[in-house]
C-alpha positions in Angstrom: -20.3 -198.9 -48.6 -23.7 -200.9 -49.0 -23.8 -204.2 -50.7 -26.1 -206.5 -52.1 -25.4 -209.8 -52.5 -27.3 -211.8 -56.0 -27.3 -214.7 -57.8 -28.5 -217.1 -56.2 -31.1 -220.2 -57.0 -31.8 -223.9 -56.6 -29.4 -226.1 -58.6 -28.1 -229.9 -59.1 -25.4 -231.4 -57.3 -22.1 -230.8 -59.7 -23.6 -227.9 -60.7 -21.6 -224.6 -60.8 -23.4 -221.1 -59.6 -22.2 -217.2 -60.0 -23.1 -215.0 -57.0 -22.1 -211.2 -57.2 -21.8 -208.5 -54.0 -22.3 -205.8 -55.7 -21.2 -201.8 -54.0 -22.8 -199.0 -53.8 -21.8 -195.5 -51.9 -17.7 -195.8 -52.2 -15.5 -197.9 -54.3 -14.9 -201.5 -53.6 -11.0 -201.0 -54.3 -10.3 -199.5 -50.4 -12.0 -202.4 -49.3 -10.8 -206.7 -48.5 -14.1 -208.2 -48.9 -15.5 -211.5 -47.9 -17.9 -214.3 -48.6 -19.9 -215.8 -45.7 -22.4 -218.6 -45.4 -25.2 -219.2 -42.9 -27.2 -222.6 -43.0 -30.3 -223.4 -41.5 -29.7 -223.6 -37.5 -25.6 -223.2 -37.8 -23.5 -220.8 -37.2 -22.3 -218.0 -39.8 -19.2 -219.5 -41.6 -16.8 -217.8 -43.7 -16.2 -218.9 -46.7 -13.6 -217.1 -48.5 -12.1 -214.2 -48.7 -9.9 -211.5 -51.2 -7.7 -208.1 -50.6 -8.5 -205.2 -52.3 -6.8 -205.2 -55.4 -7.4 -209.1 -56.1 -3.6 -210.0 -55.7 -4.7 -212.1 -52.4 -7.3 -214.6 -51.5 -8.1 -217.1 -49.1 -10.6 -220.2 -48.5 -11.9 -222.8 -45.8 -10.6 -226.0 -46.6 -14.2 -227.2 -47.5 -14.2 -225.3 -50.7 -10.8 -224.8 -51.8 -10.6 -226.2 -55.7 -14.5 -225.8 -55.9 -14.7 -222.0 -55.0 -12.9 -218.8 -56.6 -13.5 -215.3 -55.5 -13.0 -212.4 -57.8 -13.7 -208.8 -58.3 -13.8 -206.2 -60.6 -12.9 -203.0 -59.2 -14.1 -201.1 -62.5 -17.4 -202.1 -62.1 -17.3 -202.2 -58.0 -18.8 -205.9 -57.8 -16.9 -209.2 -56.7 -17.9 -212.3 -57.2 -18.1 -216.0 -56.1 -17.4 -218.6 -58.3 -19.1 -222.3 -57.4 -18.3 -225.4 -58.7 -19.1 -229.5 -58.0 -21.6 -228.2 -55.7 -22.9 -230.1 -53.1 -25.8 -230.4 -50.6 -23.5 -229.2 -47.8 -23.1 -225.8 -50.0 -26.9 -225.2 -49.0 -26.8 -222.0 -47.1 -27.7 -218.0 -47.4 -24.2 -216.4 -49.0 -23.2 -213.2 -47.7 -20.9 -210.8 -48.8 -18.6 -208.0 -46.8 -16.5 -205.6 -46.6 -14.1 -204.3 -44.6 -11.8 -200.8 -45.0 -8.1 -201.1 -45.8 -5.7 -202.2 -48.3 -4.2 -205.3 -46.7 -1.8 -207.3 -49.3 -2.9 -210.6 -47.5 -6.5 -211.7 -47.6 -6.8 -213.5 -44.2 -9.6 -211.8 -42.6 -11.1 -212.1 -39.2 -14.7 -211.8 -39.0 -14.9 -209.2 -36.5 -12.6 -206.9 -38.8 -15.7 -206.7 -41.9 -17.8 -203.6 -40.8 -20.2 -203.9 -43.8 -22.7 -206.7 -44.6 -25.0 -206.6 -47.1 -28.2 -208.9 -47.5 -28.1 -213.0 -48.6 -28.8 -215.2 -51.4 -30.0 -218.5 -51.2 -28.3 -221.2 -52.9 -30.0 -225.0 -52.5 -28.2 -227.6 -54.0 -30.3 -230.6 -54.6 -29.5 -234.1 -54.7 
C-alpha cells in the first residue's frame, strides 16, 4: 500500500488542524495504521495509532484529549484530528501502515512496513 500524508500548514497556538494519509494500491481496511512525528534534530516519535476497522486506538500521553485518529475505510484515507495546538506539536507528521487485523491498536514501530511521505505542521506562538 502507498500513502501520502496531507494537510498540513502553519497555524496559531489553540488552533485545531486536519491531516489525512491517504492509500493507494490495496485497501486501508487489512491494515492498523499509525501517526508519527519527527521534529527538527529529534528522534521519530509516534504519535498515535488505530486498528483496522476503527474499533481501537491509542495515543502518547502528550496528546491524549487534544489528538483523535480516524479513518474511513470507504474512502481508504485516515485521519488526524488536532486540537489546542501547541509549539511542541511542531514537527513533520507521518503516516503508516502495517498488515493485519489486530483488535487492539498498540503498535510497535518496527511492526509498520509502509510509510508514506510528511507534512509539516508549525504552530506559532
Amino acid at each position: 500500500v502507498q500513502l501520502q500524508a496531507s494537510g498540513g500548514g502553519t497555524v496559531q497556538v489553540g488552533a485545531s488542524l486536519r491531516l489525512s494519509c491517504t492509500a493507494s494500491g490495496d485497501t486501508i481496511s487489512k491494515y492498523g495504521m499509525g501517526w508519527f512525528r519527527q521534529a527538527p534534530g529529534q528522534e521519530r516519535q509516534q504519535v498515535g495509532s488505530i486498528n483496522f476497522n476503527g474499533a481501537s486506538t491509542s495515543y502518547v500521553p502528550s496528546v491524549k484529549g487534544r489528538f483523535t485518529i480516524s479513518r474511513d475505510n470507504s474512502k481508504n484515507v485516515m485521519y488526524l484530528q488536532m486540537n489546542s495546538l501547541k509549539p511542541e506539536d511542531t514537527a513533520v507528521y507521518y503516516c503508516a501502515a502495517l498488515l493485519g487485523a489486530s483488535l487492539g491498536a498498540d503498535f510497535a514501530v518496527y511492526e509498520y512496513d509502509s510509510w508514506g511521505q510528511g507534512t509539516q505542521v508549525t504552530v506559532s506562538s
